[in-house]
MARZA-644858 format. One record per atom (N, C-alpha, C, O): residue number from 1; residue in one letter; atom name; x, y negated, z negated. Coordinates in steps of 0.02 Angstrom, whole numbers, plus 50000, padded with zeros to 5 digits. Atoms other than C-alpha are relative to their C-alpha. Layout:
NUM;A;CA;X;Y;Z
...
REM end
This chain:
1;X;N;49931;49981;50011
1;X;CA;48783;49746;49056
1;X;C;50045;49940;50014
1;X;O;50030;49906;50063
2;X;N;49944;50055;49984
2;X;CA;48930;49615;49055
2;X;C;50052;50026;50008
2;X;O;50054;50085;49990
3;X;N;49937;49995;49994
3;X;CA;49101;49619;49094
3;X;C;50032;50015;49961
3;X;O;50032;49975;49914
4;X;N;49946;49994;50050
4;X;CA;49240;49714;48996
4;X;C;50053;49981;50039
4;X;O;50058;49985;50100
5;X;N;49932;49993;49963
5;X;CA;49418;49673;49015
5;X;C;50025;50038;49933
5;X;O;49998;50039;49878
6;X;N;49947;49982;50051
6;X;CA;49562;49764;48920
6;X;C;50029;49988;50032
6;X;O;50019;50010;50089
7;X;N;49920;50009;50011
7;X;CA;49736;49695;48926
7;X;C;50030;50079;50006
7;X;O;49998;50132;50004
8;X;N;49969;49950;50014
8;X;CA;49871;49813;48927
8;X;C;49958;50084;49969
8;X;O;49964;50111;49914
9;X;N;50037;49946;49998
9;X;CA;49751;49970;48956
9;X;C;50034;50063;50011
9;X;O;50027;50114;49977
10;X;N;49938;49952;49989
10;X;CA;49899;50067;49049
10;X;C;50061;49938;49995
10;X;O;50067;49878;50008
11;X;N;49936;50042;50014
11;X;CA;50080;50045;48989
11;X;C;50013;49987;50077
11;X;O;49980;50002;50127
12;X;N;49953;50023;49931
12;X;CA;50215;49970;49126
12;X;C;50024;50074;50026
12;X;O;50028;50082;50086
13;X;N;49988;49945;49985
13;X;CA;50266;50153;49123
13;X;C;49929;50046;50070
13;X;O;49927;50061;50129
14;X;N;50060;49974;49950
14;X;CA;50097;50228;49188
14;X;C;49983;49976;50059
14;X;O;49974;50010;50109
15;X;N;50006;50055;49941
15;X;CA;50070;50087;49304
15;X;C;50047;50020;50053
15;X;O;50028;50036;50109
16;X;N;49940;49978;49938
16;X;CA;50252;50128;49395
16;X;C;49971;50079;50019
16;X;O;49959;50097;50076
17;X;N;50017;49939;49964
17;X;CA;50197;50317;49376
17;X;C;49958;50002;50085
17;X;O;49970;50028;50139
18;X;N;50070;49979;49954
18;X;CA;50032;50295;49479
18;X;C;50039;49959;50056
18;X;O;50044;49997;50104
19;X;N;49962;50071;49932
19;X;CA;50124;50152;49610
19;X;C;50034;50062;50044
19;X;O;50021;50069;50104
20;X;N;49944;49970;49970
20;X;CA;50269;50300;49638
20;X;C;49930;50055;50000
20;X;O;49924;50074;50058
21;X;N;50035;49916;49960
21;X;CA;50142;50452;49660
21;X;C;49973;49966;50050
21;X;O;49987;49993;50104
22;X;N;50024;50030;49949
22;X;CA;50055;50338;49767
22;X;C;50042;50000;50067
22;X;O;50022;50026;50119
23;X;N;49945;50004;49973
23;X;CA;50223;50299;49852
23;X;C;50001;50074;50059
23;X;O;49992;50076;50120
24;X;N;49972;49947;49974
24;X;CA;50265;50476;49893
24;X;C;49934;50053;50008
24;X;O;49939;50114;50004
25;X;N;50058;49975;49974
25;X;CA;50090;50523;49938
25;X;C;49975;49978;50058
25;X;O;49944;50021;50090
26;X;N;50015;50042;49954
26;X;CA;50057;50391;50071
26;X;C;49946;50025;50056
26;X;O;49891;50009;50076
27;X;N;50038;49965;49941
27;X;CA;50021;50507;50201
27;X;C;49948;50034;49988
27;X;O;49916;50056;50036
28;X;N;50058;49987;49979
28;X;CA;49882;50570;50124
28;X;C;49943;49956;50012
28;X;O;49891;49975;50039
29;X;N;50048;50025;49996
29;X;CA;49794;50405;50107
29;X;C;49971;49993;50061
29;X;O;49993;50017;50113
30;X;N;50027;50005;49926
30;X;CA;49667;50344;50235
30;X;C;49993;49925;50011
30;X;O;49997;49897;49956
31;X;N;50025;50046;49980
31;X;CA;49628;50186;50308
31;X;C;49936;49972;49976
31;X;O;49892;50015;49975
32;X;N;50057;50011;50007
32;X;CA;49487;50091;50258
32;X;C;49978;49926;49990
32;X;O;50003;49893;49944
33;X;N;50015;50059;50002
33;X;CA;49407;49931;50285
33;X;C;49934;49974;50032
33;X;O;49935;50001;50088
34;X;N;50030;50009;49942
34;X;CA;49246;49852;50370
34;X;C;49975;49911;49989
34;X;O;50015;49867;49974
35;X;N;50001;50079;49963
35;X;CA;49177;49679;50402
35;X;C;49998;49967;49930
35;X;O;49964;49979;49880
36;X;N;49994;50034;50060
36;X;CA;49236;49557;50289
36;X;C;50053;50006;49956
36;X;O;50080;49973;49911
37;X;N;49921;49970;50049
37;X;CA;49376;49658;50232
37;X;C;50070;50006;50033
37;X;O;50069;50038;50086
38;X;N;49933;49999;49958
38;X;CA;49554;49649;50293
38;X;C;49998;50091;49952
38;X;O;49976;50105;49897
39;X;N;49972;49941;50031
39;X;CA;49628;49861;50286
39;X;C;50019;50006;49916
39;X;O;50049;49961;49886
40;X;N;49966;49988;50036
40;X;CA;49659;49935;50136
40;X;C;50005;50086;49984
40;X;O;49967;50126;50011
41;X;N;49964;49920;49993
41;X;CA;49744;50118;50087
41;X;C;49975;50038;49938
41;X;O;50008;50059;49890
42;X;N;50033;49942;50058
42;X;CA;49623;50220;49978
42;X;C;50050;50063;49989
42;X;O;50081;50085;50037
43;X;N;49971;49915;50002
43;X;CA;49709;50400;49895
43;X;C;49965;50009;49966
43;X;O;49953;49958;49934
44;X;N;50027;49976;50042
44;X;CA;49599;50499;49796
44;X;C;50029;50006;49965
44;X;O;50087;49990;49982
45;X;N;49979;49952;50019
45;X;CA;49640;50584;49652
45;X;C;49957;50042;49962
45;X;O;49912;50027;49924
46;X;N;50069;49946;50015
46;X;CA;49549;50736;49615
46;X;C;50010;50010;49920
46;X;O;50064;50026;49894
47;X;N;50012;49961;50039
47;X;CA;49488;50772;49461
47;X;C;50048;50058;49935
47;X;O;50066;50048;49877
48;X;N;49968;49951;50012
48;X;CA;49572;50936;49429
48;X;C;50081;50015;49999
48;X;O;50106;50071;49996
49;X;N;49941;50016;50019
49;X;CA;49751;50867;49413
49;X;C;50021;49997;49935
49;X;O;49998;49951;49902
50;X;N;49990;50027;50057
50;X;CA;49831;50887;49256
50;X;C;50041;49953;49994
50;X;O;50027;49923;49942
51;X;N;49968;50060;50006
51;X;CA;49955;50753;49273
51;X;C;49978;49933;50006
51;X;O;50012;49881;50006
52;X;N;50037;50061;50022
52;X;CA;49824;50634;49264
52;X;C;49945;50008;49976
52;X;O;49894;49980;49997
53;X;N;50046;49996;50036
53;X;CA;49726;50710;49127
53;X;C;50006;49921;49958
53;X;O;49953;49900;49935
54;X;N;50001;50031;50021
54;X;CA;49791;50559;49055
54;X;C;49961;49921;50005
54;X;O;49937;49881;49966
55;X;N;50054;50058;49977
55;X;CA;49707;50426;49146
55;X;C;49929;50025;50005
55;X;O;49886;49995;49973
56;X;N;50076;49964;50033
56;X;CA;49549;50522;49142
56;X;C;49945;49997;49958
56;X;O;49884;49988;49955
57;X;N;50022;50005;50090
57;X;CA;49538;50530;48965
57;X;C;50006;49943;49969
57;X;O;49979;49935;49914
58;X;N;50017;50053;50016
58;X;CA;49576;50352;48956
58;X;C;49951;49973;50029
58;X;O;49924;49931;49994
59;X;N;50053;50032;49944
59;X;CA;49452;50300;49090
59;X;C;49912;50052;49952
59;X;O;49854;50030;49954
60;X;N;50052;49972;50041
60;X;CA;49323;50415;48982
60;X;C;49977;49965;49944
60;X;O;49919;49950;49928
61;X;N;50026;50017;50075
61;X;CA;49331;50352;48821
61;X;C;49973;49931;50004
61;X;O;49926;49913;49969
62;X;N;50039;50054;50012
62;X;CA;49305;50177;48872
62;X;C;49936;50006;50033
62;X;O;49893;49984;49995
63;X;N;50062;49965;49974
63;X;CA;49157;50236;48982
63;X;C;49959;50005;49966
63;X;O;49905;49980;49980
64;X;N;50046;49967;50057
64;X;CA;49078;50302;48846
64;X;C;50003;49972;49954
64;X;O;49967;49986;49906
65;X;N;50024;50065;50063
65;X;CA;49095;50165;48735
65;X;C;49966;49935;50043
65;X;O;49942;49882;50026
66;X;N;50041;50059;49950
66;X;CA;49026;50060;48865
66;X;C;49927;50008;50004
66;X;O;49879;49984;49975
67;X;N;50096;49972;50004
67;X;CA;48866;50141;48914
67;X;C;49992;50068;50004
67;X;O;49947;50094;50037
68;X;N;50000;49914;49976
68;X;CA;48902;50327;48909
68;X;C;49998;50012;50056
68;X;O;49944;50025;50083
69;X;N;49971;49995;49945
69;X;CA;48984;50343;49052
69;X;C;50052;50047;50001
69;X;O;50070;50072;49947
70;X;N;49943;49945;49986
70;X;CA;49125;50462;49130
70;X;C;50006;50011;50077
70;X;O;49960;50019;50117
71;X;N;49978;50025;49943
71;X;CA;49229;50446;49277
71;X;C;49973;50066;50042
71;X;O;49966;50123;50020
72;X;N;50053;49957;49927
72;X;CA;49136;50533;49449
72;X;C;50067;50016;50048
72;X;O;50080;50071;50072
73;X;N;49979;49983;49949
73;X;CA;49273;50489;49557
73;X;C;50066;49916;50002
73;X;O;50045;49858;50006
74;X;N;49945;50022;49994
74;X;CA;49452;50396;49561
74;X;C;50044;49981;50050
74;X;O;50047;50029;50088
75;X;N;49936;50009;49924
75;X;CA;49584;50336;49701
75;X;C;50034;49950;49969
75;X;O;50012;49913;49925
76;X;N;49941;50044;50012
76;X;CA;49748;50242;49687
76;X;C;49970;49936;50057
76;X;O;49934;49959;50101
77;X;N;49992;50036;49913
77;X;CA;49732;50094;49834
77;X;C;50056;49941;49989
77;X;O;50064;49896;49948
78;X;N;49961;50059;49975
78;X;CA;49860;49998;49903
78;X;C;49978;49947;50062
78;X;O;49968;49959;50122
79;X;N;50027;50045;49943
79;X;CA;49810;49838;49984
79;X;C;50059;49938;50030
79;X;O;50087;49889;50006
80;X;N;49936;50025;49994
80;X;CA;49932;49779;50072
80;X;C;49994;49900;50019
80;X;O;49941;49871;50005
81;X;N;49990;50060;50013
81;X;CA;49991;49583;50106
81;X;C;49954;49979;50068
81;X;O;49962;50007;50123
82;X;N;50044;50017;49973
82;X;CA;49842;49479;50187
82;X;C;49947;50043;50009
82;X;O;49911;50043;50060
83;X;N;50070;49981;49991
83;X;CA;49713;49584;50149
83;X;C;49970;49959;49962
83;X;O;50007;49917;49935
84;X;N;50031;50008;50047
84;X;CA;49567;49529;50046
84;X;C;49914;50036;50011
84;X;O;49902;50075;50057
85;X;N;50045;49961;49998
85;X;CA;49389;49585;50013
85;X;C;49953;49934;50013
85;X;O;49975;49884;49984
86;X;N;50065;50048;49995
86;X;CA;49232;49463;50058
86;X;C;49958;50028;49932
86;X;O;49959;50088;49918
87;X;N;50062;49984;50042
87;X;CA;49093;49460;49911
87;X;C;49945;50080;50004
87;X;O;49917;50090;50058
88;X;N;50022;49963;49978
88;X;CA;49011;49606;49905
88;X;C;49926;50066;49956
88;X;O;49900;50032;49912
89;X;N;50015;49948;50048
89;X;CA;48901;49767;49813
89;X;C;50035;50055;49997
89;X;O;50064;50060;50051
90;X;N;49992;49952;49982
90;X;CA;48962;49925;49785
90;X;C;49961;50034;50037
90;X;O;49914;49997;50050
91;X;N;50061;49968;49944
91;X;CA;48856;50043;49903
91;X;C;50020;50074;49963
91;X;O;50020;50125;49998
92;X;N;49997;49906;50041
92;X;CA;48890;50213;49774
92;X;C;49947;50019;49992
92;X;O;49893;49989;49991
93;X;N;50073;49969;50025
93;X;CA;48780;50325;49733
93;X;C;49942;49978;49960
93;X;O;49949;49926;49927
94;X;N;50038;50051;50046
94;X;CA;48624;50287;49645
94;X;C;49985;50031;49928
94;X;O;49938;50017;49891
95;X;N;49984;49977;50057
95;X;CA;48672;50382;49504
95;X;C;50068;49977;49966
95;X;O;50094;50015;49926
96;X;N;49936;50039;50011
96;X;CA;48835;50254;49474
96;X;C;49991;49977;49964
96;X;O;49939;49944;49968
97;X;N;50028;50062;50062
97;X;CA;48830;50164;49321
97;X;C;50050;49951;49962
97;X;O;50041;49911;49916
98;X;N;49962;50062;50029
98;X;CA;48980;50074;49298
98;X;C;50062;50012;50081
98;X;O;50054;50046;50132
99;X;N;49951;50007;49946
99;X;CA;49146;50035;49415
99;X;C;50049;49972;49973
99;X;O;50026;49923;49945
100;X;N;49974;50026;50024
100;X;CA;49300;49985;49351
100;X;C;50067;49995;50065
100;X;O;50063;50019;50122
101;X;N;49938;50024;49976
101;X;CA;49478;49922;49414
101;X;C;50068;49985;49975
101;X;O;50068;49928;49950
102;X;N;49958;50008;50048
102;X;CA;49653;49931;49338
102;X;C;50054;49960;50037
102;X;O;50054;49976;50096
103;X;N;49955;50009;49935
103;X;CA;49795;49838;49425
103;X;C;50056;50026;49962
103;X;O;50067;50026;49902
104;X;N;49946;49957;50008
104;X;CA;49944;49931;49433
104;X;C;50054;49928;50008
104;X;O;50089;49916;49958
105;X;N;49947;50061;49993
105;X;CA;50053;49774;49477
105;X;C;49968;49943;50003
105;X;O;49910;49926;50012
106;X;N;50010;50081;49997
106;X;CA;50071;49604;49471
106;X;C;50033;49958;50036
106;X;O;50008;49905;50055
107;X;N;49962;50019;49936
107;X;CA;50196;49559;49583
107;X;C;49996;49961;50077
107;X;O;50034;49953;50124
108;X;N;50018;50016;49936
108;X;CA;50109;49486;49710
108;X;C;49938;49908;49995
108;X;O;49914;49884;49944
109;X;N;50037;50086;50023
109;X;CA;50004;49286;49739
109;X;C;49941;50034;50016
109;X;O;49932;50080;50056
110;X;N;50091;49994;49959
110;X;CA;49810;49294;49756
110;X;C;49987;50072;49975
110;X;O;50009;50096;49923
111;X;N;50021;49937;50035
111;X;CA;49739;49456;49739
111;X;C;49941;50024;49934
111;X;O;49925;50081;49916
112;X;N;50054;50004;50047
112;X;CA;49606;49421;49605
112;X;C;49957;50018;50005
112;X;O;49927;50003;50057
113;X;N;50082;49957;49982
113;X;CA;49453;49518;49587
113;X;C;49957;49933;49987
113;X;O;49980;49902;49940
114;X;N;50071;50068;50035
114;X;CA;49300;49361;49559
114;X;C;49957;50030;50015
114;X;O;49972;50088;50031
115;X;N;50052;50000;50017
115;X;CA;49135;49374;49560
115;X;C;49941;49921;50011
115;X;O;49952;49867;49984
116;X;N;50034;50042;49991
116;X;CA;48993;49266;49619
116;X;C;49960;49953;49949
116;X;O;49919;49909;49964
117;X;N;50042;50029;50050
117;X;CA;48930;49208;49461
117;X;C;50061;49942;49980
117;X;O;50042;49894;49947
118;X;N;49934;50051;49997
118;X;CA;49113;49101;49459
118;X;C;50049;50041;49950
118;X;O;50106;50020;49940
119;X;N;49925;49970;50025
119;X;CA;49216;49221;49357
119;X;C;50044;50026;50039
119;X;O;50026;50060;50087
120;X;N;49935;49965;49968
120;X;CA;49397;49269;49414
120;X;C;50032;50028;49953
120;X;O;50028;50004;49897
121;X;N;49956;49991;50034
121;X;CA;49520;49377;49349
121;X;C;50056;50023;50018
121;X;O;50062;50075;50050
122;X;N;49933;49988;49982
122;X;CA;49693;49376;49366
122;X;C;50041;50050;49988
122;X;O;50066;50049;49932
123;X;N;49954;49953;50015
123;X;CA;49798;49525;49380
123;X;C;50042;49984;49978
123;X;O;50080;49938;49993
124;X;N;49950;49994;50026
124;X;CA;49889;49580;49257
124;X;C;50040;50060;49984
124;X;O;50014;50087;49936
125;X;N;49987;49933;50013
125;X;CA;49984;49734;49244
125;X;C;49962;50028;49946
125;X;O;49949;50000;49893
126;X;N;50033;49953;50062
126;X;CA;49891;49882;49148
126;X;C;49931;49956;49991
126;X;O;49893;50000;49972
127;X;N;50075;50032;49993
127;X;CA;49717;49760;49147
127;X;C;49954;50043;50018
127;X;O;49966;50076;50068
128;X;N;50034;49967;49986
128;X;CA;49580;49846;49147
128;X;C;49936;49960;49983
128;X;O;49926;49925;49933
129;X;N;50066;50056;49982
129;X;CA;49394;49767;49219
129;X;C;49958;50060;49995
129;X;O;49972;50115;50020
130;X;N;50063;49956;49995
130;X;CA;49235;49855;49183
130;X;C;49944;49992;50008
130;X;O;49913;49981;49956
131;X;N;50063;50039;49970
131;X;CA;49077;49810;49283
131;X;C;49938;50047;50022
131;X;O;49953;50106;50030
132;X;N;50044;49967;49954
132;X;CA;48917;49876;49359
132;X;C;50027;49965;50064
132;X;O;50046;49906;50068
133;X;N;49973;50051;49928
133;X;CA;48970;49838;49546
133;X;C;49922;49999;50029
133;X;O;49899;49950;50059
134;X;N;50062;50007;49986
134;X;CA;48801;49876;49579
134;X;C;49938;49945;50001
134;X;O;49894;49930;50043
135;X;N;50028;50069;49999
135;X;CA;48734;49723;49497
135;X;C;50030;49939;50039
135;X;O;50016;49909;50091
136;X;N;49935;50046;49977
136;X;CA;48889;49608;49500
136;X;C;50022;49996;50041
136;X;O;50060;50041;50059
137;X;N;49974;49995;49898
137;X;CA;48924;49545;49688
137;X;C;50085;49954;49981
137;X;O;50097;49900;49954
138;X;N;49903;50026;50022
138;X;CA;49141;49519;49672
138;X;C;50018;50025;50065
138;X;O;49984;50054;50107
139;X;N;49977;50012;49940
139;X;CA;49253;49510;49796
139;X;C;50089;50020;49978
139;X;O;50102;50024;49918
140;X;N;49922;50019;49997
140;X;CA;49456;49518;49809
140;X;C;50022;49932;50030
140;X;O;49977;49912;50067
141;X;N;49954;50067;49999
141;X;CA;49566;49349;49838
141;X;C;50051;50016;50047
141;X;O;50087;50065;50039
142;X;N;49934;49943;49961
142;X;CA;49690;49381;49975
142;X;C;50069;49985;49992
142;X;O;50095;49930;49983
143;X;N;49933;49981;50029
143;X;CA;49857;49451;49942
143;X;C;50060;49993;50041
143;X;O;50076;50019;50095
144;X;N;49947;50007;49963
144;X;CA;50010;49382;49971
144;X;C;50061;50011;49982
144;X;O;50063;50023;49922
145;X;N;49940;49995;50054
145;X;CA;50201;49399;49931
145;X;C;50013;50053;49996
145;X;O;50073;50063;50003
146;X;N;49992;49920;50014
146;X;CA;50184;49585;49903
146;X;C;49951;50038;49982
146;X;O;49908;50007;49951
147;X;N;50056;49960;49994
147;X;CA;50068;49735;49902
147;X;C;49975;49988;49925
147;X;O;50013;49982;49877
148;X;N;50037;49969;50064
148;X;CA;49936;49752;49760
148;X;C;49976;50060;50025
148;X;O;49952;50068;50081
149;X;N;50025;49968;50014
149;X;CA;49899;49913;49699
149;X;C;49953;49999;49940
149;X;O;49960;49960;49893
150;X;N;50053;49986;50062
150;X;CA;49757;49965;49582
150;X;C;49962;50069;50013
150;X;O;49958;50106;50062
151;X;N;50009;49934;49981
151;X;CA;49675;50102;49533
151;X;C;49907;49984;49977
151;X;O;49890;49974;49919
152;X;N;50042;49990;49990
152;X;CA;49493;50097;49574
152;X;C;49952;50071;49967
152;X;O;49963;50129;49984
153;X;N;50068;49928;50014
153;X;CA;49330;50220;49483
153;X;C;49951;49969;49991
153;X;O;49935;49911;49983
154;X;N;50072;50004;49996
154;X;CA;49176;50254;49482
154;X;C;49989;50037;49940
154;X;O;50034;50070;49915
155;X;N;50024;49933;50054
155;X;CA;49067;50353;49335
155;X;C;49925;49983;50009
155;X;O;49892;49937;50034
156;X;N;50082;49996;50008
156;X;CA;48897;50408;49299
156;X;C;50000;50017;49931
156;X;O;50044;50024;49889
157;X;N;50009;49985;50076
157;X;CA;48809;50446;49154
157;X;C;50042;50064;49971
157;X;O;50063;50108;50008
158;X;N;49965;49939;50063
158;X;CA;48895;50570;49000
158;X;C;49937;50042;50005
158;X;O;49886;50033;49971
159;X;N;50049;49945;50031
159;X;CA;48794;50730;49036
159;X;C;49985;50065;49946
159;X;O;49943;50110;49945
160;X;N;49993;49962;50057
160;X;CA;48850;50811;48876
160;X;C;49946;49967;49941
160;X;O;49925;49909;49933
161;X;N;50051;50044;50076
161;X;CA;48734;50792;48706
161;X;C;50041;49996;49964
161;X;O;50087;50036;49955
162;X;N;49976;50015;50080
162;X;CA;48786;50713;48559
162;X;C;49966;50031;49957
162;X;O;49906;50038;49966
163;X;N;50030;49975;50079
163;X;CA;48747;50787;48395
163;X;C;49961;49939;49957
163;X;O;49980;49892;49922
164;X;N;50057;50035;50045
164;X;CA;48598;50712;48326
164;X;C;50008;49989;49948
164;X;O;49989;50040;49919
165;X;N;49991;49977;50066
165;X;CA;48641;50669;48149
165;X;C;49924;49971;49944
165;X;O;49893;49918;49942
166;X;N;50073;50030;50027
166;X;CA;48486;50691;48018
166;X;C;50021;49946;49973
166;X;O;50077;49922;49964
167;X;N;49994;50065;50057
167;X;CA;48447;50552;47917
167;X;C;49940;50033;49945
167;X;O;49888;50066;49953
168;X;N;50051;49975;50061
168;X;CA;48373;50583;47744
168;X;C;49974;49929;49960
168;X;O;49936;49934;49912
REM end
């Protein structure tokens, strides 16, 4: 599997949406960080929201043009100024088959997702990265100037069938 990016994946609109629900959610996120990692502020979002059937259904379709995939499990995170992430794997389930990352802003220095093989990529609003984290050992860049948000998923395989079509 290699690396997707899309550009402008979510508009500037969606991007502010998810920043401000984030905003005025705060208190439910949690804490989270461990060696190697400066804090950062996971929020879920479940599933069963319709006000973000829309990210969903975008986070699906490329999924499933990727490797038939479909999102498992979602969170907003805000990482606030001097965090960063050390190199790392994901540690998801072992039914995970891709991992992606959107950044909600840009506003801020450093902050770059890389990757040990020497790729970086620079946030850009609405960007959207699509990786196995499983293979691919990446890291965050640490953030300065002002918070990055992004919106972090996971997916597993598409357990729906496709329609077989004959061939004659």
């Amino acid at each position: 599997m290699i690396i997707q990016v899309y550009d402008q994946f979510l508009t500037v609109d969606e991007c502010n949406y998810l920043i401000n629900f984030y905003k005025n959610n705060k208190d439910l996120s949690v804490e989270f960080g461990h060696e190697g990692c400066c804090p950062r502020w996971p929020l879920e979002i479940p599933k069963n929201i319709t006000e973000f059937k829309f990210l969903q259904n975008k986070l699906n379709e490329k999924g499933i043009y990727v490797n038939n995939s479909v999102m498992e499990y979602v969170q907003i995170v805000r990482w606030p100024i001097g965090s960063k992430q050390t190199p790392h794997y994901d540690t998801a389930q072992n039914y995970t088959t891709l991992a992606s990352i959107i950044y909600l802003n840009d506003n801020f220095i450093g902050g770059e997702t890389y990757f040990t093989d020497g790729m970086i990529f620079t946030p850009r609003q609405g960007r959207l990265i699509l990786f196995d984290g499983q293979y691919f050992e990446h890291g965050v860049h640490d953030v300065s100037g002002n918070e990055r948000y992004v919106v972090a998923a996971w997916y597993k395989k598409n357990e729906k069938r496709t329609k077989k079509i004959k061939v004659y």
